[in-house]
C-alpha positions in Angstrom: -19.6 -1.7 -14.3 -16.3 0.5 -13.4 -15.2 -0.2 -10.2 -14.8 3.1 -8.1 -11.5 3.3 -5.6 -11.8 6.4 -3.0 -8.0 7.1 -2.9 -5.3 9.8 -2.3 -2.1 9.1 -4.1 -0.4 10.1 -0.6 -1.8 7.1 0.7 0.7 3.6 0.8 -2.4 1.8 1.5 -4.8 2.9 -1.1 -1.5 2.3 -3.4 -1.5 -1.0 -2.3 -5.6 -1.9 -3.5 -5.4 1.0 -6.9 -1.7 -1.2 -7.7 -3.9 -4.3 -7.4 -6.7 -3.5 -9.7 -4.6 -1.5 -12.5 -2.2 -4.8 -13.0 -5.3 -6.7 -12.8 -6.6 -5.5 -15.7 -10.1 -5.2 -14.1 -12.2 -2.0 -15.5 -11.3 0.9 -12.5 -11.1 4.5 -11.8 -9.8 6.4 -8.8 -12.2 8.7 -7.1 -10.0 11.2 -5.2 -10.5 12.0 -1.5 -9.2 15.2 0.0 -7.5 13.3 3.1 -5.6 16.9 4.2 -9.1 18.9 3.6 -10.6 16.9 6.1 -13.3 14.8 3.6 -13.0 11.5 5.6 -14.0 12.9 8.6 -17.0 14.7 7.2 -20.2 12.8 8.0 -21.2 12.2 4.6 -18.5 10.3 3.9 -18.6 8.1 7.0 -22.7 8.0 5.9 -22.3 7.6 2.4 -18.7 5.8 1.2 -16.8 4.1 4.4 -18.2 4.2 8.1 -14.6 3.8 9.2 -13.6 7.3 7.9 -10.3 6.3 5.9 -9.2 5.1 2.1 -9.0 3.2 0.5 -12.6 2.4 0.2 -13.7 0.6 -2.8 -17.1 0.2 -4.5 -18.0 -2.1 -7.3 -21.8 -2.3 -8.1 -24.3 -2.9 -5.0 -20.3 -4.5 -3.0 -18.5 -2.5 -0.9 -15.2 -2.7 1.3 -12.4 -1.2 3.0 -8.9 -2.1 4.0 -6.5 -3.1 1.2 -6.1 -6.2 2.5 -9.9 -7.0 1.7 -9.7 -5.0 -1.7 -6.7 -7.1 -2.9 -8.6 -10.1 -1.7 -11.4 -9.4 -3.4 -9.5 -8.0 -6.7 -8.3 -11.8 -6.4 -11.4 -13.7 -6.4 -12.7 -11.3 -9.4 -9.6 -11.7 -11.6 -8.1 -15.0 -10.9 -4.5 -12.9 -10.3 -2.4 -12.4 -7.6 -3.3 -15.3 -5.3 -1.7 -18.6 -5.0 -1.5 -21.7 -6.6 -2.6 -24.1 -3.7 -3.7 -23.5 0.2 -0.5 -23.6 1.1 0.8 -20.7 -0.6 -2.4 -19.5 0.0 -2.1 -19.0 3.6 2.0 -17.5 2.8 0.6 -14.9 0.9 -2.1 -13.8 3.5 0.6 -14.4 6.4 2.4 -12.0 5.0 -0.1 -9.4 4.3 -0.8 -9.5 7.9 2.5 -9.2 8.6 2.6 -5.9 6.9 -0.2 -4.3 7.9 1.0 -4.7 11.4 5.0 -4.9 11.3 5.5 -2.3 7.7 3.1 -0.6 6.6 1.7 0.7 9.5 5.3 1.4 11.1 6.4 3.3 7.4 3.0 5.3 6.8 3.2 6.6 10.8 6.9 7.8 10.7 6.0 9.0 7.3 3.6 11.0 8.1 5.4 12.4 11.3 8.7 13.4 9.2 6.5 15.2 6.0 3.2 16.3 6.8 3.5 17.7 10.2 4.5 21.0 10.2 8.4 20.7 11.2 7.9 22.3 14.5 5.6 20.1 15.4 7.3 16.7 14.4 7.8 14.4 17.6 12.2 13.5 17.1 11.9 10.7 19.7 9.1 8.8 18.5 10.2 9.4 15.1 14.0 8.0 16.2 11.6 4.4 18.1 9.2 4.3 14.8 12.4 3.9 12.7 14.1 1.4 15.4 10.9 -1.1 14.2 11.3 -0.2 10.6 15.0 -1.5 10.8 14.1 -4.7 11.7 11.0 -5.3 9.4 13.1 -3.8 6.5 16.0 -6.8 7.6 12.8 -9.3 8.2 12.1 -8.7 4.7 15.3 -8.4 3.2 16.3 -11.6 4.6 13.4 -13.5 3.1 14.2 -12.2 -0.6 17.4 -13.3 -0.9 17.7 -16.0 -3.7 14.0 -15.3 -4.3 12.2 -13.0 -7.0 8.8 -13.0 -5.4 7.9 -13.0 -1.8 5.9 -15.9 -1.9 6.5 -18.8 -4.9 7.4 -17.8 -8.6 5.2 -15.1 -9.7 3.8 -11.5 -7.7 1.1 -12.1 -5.1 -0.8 -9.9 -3.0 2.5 -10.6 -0.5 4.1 -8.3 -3.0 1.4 -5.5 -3.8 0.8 -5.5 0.4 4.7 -5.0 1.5 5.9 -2.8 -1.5 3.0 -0.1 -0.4 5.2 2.4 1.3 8.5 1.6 -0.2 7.7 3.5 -3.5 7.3 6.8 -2.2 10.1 9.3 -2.6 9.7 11.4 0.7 11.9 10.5 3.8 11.1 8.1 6.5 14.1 5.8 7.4 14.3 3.8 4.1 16.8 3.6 1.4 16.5 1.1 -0.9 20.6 0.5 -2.1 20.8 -0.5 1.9 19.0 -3.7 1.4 19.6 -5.3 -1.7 17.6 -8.3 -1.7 14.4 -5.4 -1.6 15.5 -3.2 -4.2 15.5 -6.4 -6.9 12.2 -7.5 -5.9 11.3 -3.9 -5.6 13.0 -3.4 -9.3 11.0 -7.1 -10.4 7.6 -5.0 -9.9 8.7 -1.8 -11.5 9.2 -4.2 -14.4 5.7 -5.5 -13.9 3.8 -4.7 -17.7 1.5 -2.0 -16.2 3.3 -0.8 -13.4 2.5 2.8 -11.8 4.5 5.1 -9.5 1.5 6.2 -6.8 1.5 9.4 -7.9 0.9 8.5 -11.6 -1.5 6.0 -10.3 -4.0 7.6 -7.9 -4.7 11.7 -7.8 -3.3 13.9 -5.4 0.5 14.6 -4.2 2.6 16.6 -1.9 2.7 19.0 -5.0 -0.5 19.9 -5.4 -0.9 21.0 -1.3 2.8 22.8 -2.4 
């Protein structure tokens, strides 16, 4: 049975679960979600696909789940990829992902958001300026980590990767420049390499150009 992943290719963490199943070589298809047309705050999607109102939402057979975190986990247990090779590592990998969802991602998909879908008039400069203070350090937390390393946790990519990587694909502005930290932009350039590797917007439906 195809496993169905309600996405937007706008959306750093439904990149981070549809990234996860197309390099897991599990059988997949994106099912797009008009985020910007209001479809997650209808009530048949909170009835019908995720209670929570948000993607990524994924649905394979009678199992369903939200939260890339919990998709990657569960792309792990159903492919044997992307997880580690002991407890130990284990535990890294899912240290990190929390570390992301709370200290990256969510700090890089706000300020996104602020600096290129709000209309410009309405986009808030100060908490734009602080949202971008936090990024500064996560980006150097991170950066600091990779150095001598290829992966961000042991010798191959994890979910560590496919979690933090989420936003730093995307080509609109919000405070990050890959040629500033070099230690990211090799491990960033080590998943582009990844056999099977897709640019969000080649990966998951809907962009910036088609709302243009």
């Amino acid at each position: 049975m195809t496993i169905k992943l309600y996405c937007m290719g706008e959306s750093g963490n439904a990149y981070k679960a549809a990234l996860a199943l197309e390099l897991s070589g599990l059988d997949w298809e994106p099912v797009y979600v008009d985020f910007f047309g209001g479809e997650t705050r209808t009530e048949a999607f909170r009835n019908d696909i995720n209670e929570m109102g948000e993607v990524p939402t994924m649905i394979d057979g009678a199992f369903r789940t939200s939260q890339s975190g919990a998709i990657q986990a569960y792309v792990t247990e159903k492919s044997g990829k992307f997880g580690g090779r002991d407890r130990d590592e284990n535990y890294e990998i899912f240290r990190w992902v929390l570390w992301d969802n709370h200290k990256l991602s969510s700090q890089a998909g706000m300020t996104r958001f602020l600096m290129n879908f709000l209309p410009e008039e309405k986009r808030p400069a100060e908490v734009i300026a602080f949202q971008q203070g936090r990024l500064k350090s996560a980006y150097d937390t991170l950066n600091r980590h990779l150095e001598g390393r290829d992966w961000i946790v042991g010798d191959s990519l994890t979910n560590a990767d496919l979690s933090c990587c989420g936003y730093l694909f995307y080509p609109e502005p919000f405070g990050f420049d890959r040629t500033d930290w070099p230690h990211i932009d090799r491990w960033l350039s080590n998943i582009e390499t990844t056999p099977g590797w897709k640019h969000p917007y080649d990966l998951m439906p809907g962009s910036p150009a088609d709302r243009a």
